[in-house]
C-alpha positions in Angstrom: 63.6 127.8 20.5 63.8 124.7 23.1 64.0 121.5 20.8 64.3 118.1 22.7 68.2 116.3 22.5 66.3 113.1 23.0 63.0 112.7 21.3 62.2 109.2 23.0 62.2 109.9 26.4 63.9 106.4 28.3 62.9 105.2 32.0 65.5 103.9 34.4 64.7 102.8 37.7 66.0 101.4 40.6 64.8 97.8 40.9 62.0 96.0 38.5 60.7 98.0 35.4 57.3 96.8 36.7 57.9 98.2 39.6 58.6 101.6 38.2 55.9 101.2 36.0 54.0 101.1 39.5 55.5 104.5 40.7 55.1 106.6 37.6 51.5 105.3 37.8 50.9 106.8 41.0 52.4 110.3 40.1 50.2 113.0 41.2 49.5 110.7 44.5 50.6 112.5 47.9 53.7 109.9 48.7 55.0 110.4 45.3 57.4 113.9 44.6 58.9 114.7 41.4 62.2 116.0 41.7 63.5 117.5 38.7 67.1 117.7 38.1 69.0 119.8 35.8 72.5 119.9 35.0 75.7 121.2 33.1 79.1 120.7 33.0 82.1 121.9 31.2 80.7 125.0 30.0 84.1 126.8 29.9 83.3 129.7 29.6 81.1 130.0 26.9 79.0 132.6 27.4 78.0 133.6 24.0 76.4 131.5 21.4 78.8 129.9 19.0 78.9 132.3 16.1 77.7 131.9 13.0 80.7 130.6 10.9 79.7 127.6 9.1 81.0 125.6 12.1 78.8 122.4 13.3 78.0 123.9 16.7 77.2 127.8 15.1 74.3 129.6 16.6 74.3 127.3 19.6 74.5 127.3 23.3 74.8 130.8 25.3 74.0 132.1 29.1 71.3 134.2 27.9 69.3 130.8 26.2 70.4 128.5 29.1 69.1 131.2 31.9 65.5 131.4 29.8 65.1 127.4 29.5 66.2 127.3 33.3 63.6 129.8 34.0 61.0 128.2 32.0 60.9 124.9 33.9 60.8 126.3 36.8 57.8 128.0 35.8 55.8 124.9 35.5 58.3 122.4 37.7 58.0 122.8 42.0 61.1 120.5 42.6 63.9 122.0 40.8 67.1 121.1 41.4 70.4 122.9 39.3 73.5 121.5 39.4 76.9 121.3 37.7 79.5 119.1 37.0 82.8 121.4 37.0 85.4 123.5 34.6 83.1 126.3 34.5 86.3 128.7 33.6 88.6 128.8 30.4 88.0 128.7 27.2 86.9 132.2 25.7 88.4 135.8 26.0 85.6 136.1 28.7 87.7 133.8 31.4 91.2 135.9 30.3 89.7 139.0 30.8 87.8 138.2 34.1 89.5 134.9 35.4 85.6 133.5 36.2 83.6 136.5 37.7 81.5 136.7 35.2 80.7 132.7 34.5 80.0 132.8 38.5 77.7 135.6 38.5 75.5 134.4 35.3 75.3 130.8 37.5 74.4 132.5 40.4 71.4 135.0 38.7 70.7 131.5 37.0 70.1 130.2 40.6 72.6 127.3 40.7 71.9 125.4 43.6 75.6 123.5 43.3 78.9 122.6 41.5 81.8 120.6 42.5 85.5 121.7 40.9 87.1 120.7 37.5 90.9 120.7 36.6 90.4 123.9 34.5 89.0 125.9 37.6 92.4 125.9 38.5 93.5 128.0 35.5 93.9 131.1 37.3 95.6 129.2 40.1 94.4 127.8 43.1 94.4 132.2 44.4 92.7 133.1 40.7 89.7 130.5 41.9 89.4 131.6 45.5 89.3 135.5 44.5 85.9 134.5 42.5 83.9 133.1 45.0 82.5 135.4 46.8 81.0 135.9 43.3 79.2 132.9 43.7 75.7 132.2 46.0 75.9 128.8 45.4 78.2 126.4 47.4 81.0 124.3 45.7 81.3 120.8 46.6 84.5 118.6 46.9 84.9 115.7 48.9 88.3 114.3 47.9 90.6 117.5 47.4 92.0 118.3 51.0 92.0 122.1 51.0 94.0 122.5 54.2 96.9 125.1 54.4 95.4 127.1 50.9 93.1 129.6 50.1 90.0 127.7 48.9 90.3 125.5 53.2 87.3 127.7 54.5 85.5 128.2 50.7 84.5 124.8 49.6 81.9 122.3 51.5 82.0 118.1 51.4 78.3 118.3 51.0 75.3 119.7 50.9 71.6 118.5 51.8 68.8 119.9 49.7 64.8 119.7 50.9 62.5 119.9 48.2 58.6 118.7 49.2 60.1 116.5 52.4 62.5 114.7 49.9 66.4 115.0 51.4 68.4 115.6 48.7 72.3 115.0 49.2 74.9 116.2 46.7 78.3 115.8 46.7 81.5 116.0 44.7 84.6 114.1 43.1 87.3 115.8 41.3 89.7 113.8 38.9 93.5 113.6 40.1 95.7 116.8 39.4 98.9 115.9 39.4 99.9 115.6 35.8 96.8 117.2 34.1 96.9 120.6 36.0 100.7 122.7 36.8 101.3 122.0 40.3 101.6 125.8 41.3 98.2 126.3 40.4 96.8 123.9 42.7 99.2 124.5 45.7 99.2 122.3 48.2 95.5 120.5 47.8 95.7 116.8 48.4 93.8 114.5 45.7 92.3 112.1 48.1 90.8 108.5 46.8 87.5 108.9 44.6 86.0 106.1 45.3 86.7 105.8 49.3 85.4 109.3 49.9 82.3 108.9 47.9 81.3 105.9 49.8 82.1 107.6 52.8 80.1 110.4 52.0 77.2 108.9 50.3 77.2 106.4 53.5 77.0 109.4 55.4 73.9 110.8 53.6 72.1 107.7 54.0 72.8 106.8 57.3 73.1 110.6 59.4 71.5 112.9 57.0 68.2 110.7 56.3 68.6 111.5 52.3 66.0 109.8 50.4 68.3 110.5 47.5 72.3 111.1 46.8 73.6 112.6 44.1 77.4 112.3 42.7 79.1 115.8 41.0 81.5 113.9 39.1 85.1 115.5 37.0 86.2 112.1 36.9 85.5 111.7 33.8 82.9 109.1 31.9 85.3 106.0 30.9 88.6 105.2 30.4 90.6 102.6 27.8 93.2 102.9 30.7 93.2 101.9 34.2 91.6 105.2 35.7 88.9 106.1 38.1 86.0 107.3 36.3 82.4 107.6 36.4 82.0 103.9 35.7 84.6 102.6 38.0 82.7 104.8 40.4 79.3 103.7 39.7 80.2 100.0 40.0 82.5 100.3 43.4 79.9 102.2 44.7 76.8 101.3 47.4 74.8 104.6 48.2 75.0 106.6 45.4 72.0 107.0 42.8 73.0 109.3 40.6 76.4 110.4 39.1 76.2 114.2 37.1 79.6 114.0 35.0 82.3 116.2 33.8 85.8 116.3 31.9 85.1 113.9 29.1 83.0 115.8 26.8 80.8 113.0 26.6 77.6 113.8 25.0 75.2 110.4 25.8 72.6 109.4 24.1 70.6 108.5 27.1 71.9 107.8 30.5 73.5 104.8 31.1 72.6 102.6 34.3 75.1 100.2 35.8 74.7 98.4 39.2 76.9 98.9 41.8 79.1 96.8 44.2 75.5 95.5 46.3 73.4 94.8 42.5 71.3 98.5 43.1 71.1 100.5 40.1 73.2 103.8 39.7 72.4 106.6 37.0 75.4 108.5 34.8 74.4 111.5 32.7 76.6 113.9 31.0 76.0 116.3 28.8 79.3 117.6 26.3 80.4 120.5 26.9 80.1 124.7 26.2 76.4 124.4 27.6 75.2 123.0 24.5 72.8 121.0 26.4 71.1 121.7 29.7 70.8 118.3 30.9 67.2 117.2 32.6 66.4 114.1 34.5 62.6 113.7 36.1 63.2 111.8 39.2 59.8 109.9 41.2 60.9 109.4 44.8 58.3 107.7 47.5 58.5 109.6 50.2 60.2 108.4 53.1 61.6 105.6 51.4 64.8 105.5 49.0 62.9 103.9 46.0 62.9 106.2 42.9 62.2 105.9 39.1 64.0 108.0 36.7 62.7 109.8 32.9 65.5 111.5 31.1 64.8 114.7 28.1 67.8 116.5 28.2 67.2 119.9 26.3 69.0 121.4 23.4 70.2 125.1 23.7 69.4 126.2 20.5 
């Protein structure tokens, strides 16, 4: 059974609410396209539902549920869009026996269009992870680990531009900082580059070469910090051509997507969605064609 996370669904846009008001109003006219976007992160793993032992999260979540919502909105949805936000590996027996074929063949039969990398990928070192994606039909993006001189150099992409209905889509990653979180055999000899500079310098890129209407942030940054620490809101507000940021590593299950304006006043939209594909995270995005203006509903769906 599909039961809504959110039961009021909440509108963020990118300028006025009047004006959005305007765009949902002409949904259904030919310059409008609804993109919709769905999402996961931190799934670790967890293939199976959580079993039935009195614990808060028993009878939830599973591949088998996930796949049949997936499948069920793109049933009645043109502009589908799947994503996720990183640490697909570790957590159950499933990852020690198979170091992450299995999670990367249930997300490709799922028809993930994308995922960037999370600090647990590395788990089965920086080999483990490279010996699994041939496993995988879907592209991982990273834009700030430099790959050069290790087996994932020629396995990974910056970016990737997506066409749904003449909308350019641009998604990109950010992984959070190894050095001190992840064993530095497992990683090698990848270089943790700066967040924020290379997601402006990608996203600037989108906008400016790649014509995308829209750009989307894969984010294992994390959501926020008490310390000083790049994170999905750091990001967000030091940004200029990102619109959306899909986050990881924090476990952060939000109550509705929070909107923060970046470095030039334009609105930019974080969602996360916990963790163990307890949610399957959905976000109904208006865009005008030819134009970067967008409006945004969110009704993230419960895996139950």
């Amino acid at each position: 059974m599909i039961r809504r996370q959110f039961l009021r669904q909440s509108t963020l846009a990118t300028g006025s609410l009047l004006w959005s008001s305007s765009l949902l109003a002409a949904v259904g006219q030919p310059e409008v396209t609804k993109l919709t976007l769905l999402h996961t992160n931190d799934v670790h793993s967890r293939i199976d539902p959580f079993p039935m032992d009195g614990s808060r999260n028993q009878g939830q979540g599973g591949a088998a549920r996930r796949a049949a919502m997936i499948a069920a909105v793109r049933n009645v949805e043109p502009n589908v869009l799947l994503v996720d936000a990183g640490d697909i590996f570790q957590g159950t027996p499933y990852f020690n026996f198979f170091k992450g074929e299995l999670e990367m063949q249930l997300m490709s039969d799922m028809g993930y269009d994308a995922g960037t990398i999370g600090n647990h990928d590395f788990d089965a070192g920086i080999e483990g992870l490279a010996r699994q994606m041939p496993h995988a039909n879907f592209p991982l993006l990273i834009a700030n680990y430099d790959f050069r001189n290790t087996p994932m150099e020629e396995l990974v992409s910056v970016y990737k531009v997506f066409t749904r209905d003449d909308i350019r889509i641009g998604v990109f990653g950010l992984g959070i900082e190894l050095t001190g979180l992840v064993p530095d055999k497992l990683y090698g000899e990848t270089r943790y580059l700066d967040p924020v500079l290379e997601g402006n310098r990608i996203a600037k890129h989108l906008v400016h070469e790649e014509k995308c209407n829209l750009v989307i942030c894969l984010s294992h940054l994390g959501y926020r910090y008490k310390e000083n620490k790049v994170s999905d809101q750091v990001l967000a507000d030091r940004s200029e051509n990102i619109d959306i940021i899909i986050g990881g590593h924090t476990h952060t299950f939000m109550d509705r997507p929070e909107t923060r304006n970046n470095q030039v006043g334009k609105p930019v939209i974080i969602n996360q969605v916990g963790w163990a594909g307890l949610i399957l995270g959905r976000l109904d995005i208006y865009l005008e064609k030819n134009k970067r203006n967008h409006c945004v509903t969110c009704s993230n769906l419960q895996v139950s």
